[in-house]
N, C-alpha and C positions, 0 to 999 in steps of 0.2 A: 576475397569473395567475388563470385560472378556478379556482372549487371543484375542477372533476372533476380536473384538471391538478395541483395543491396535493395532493390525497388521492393521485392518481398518485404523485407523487413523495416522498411523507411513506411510503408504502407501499412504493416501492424504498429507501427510506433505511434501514424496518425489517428488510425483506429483507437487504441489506447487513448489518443488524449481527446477526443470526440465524444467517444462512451463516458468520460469523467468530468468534460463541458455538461454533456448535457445529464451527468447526472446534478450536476449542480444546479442547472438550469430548472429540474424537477423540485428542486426544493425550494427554490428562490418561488415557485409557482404555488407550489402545496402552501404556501409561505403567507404571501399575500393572499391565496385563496381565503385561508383559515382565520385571516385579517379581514378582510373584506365581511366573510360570512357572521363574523362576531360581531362587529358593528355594528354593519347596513343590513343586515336579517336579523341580528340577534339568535345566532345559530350559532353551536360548540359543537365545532368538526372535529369529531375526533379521531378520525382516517387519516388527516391531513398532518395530526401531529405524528402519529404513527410513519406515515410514509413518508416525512423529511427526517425522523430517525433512522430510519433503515437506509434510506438513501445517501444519509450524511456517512452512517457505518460507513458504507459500500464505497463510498467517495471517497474517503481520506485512507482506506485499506487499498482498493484498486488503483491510487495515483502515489501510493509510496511503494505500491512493488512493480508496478508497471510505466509509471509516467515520468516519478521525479527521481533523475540521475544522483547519484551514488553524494557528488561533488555537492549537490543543494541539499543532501539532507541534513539535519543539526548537529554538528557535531562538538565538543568541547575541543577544540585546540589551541588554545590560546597559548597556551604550556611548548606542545608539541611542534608550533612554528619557530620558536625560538631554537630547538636544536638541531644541529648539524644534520646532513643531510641524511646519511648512513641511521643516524637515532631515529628521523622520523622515519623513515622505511624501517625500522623494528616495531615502531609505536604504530604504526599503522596496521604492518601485519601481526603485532600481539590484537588489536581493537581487534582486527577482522576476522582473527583465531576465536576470540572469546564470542563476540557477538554471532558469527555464523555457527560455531559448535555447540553455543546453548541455542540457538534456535534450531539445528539441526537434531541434539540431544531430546527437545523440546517435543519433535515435529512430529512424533506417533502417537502423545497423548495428547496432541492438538488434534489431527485428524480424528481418533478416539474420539473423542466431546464432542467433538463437531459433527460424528456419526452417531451419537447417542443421541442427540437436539432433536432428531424427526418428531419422536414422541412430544415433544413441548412447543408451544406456538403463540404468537402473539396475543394478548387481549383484544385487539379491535376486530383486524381484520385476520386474522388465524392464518397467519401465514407461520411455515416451520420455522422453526429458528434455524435448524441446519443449512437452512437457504440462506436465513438473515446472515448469520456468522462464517461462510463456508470464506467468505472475502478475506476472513484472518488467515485460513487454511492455504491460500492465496499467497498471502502477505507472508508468510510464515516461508513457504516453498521460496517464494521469491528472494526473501533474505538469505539465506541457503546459499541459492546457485548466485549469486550476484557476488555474497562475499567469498566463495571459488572463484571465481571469475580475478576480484578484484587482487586474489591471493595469489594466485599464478601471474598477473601484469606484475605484480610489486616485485618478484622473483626472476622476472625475464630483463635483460638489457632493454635500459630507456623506460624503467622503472618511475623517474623523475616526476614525467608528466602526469602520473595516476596517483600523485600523493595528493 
């Protein structure tokens, strides 16, 4: 990759993980707002619980398809460390067969629903759902090209390092 390409994409990377600081930062806020106003006012915000839902959605869909690498997410391998090398490069590209083709199989009646939600909207604050939820639609694309991505490393020379 070029410099300018390399800085591009090192600069969405930090982007990504700033937008999902501070979405957390929005909740930890709504958070203790909602704390505060229930005590010390004896006020039931109900906005506050609302928007550390939506935010939390948003949080933990936009930092598992755009923040946290492939290598941090959960995986069961307890099994699959123990076999030779060759086995976990099958186990790995069967995982990333199954998981990316059902998400990819998935991925038009995701988009569908999530294009059906305009009509439906929050209780509080009436916000669409297809906004609230479009972050799985996200998540959804993201698991996709990633587990491409990770299918074609496992397949090229010096496969090793991407198990």
């Amino acid at each position: 990759m070029s410099r300018s390409w390399t800085t591009a994409w090192e600069l969405a990377c930090a982007s990504t993980r700033l937008i999902a600081s501070a979405m957390f930062a929005c909740v930890f806020i709504a958070f203790i707002y909602k704390i505060v106003m229930r005590y010390a006012a004896h006020d039931a915000v109900a906005w506050a619980d609302e928007v550390s839902v939506v935010l939390f959605v948003w949080m933990i869909f936009w930092a598992n398809a755009l923040v946290v690498p492939d290598r941090r997410q959960i995986r069961f391998d307890l099994v699959v460390r123990l076999l030779p090398p060759r086995w976990q490069q099958a186990a790995a590209i069967a995982r990333l067969t199954i998981i990316g083709g059902l998400f990819l199989w998935a991925l038009p009646g995701v988009i569908d629903y999530i294009a059906f939600l305009w009509r439906e909207r929050t209780p509080v604050l009436s916000l669409r759902l297809d906004f609230v939820y479009a972050c799985f639609g996200l998540f959804a694309v993201a698991v996709v090209i990633r587990s491409a991505i990770a299918l074609y490393q496992l397949v090229r020379p010096g496969w090793r390092q991407h198990i």
